[in-house]
N, C-alpha and C positions, 0 to 999 in steps of 0.2 A: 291128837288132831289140833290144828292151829285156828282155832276159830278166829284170830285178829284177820288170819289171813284170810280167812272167808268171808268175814266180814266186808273186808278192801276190795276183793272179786265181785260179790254182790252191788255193793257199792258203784263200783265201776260199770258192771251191768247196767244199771238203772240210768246213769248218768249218757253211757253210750249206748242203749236200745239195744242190748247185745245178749247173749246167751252165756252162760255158765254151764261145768258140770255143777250134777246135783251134789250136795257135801256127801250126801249116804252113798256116795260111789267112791269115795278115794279112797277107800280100802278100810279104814278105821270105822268103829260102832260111831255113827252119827246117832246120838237120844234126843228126844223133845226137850232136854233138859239144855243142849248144845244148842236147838234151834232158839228157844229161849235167851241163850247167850249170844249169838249174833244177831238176833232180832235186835238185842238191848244196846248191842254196839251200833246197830244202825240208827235207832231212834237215838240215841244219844249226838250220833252226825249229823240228822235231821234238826234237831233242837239246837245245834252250837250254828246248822246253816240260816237258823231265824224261822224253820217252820211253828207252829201254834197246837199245838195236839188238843182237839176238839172230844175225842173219846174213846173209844174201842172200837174194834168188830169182832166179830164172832166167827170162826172160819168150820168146817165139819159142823153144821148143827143138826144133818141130820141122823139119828141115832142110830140108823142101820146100819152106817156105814163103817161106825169106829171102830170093832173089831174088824175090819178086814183092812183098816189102816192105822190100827194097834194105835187107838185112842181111850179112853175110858170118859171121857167130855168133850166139848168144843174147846177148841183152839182162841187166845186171842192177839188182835194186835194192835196198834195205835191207829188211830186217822185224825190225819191234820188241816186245820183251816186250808191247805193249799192245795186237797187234794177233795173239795166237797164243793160242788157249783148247783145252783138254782139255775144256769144256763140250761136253753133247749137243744142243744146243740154241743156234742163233745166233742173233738178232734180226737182221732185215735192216731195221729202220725208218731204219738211218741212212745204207743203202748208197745210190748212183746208177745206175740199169739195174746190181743186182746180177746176177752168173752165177757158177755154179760148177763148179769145174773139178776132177779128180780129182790126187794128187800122187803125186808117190814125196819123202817127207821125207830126207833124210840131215843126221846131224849129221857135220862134218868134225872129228876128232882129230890133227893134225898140223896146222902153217905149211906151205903148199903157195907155192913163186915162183910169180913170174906168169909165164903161160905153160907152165906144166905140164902134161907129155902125160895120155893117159887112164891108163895103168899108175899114175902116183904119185897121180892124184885117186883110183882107186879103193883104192889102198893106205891111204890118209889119211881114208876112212871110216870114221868109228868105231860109228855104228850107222845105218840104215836105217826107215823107216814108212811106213806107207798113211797118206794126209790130206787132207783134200780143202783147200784153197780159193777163198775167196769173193771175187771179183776185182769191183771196179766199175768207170766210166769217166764221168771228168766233162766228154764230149764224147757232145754228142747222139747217139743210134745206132749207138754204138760209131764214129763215123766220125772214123778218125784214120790216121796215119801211126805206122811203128814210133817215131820220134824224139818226138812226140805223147805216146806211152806211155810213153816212157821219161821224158820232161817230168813225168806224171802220177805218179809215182815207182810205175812197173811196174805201173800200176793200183790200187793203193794195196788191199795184201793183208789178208786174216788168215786166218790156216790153223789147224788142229786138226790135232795129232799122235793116233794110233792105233796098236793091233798094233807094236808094235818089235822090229824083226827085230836082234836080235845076231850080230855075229861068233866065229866058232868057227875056231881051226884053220884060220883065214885065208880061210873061206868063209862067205857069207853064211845064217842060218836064223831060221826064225821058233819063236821062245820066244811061247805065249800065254798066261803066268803070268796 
């Protein structure tokens, strides 16, 4: 399978509001491993376009579902300074089958190793927010596989932070200055 090529499809996608097949349909085993690898071509076109990679997101976190979409974790992918607004107001003219999904934002303040249990990711929370976002999918009706998505880079986000809950005293609270 030619993930350069996929990569250039998806690409084009995004750029032209337009649909794709899914990779896991061109006949060849698309693996998470393949989605991984055009995720990293695209974020690498992102970065030479001048975008600013601000952090991750997390894609499947809920954990009923990963067996029935042959995961064993969540999924992740970059998000960039050019796709996160404090605006109250988003334009969806550019999204594809936009949807919106509600969040929990955290910014991380600490280098967490890979593989880090739950006690040091939540120790390494430096603040918390409500946010919603606005997920597209440049496969017709949403119909894809997890490795599909993660191909797509996590569905290619932009999220709005709100409400930010600070740490006190080593426990979480909501300040609504």
């Amino acid at each position: 399978m030619d993930l350069k090529s996929i990569a250039a499809e998806l690409s084009g996608a995004r750029a032209t509001c337009s649909y794709v097949e899914p990779p896991s349909t061109l006949g060849a085993l698309f693996s998470i491993d393949d989605g991984y690898a055009v995720g990293a071509r695209l974020h690498a076109g992102a970065l030479r376009r001048g975008n600013t990679q601000l952090g991750v997101k997390l894609g499947f976190t809920n954990q009923a579902v990963w067996t029935a979409v042959g995961l064993d974790s969540p999924f992740w992918s970059p998000i960039y300074a050019e796709t996160v607004t404090d605006r109250h107001d988003v334009s969806l003219g550019t999204f594809v089958e936009p949807r919106i999904e509600p969040e929990i934002v955290v910014g991380v303040g600490a280098d967490l190793a890979h593989g880090a249990g739950r006690d040091a990711v939540a120790a390494a929370i430096a603040w918390a927010a409500v946010g919603f976002e606005v997920v597209q999918c440049h496969y017709s009706n949403w119909e894809m596989t997890a490795a599909d998505a993660i191909a797509d880079g996590g569905l290619w986000p932009s999220r709005r932070r709100r409400t930010p809950c600070h740490r006190r005293g080593g426990r979480g609270s909501v300040d609504r200055r």
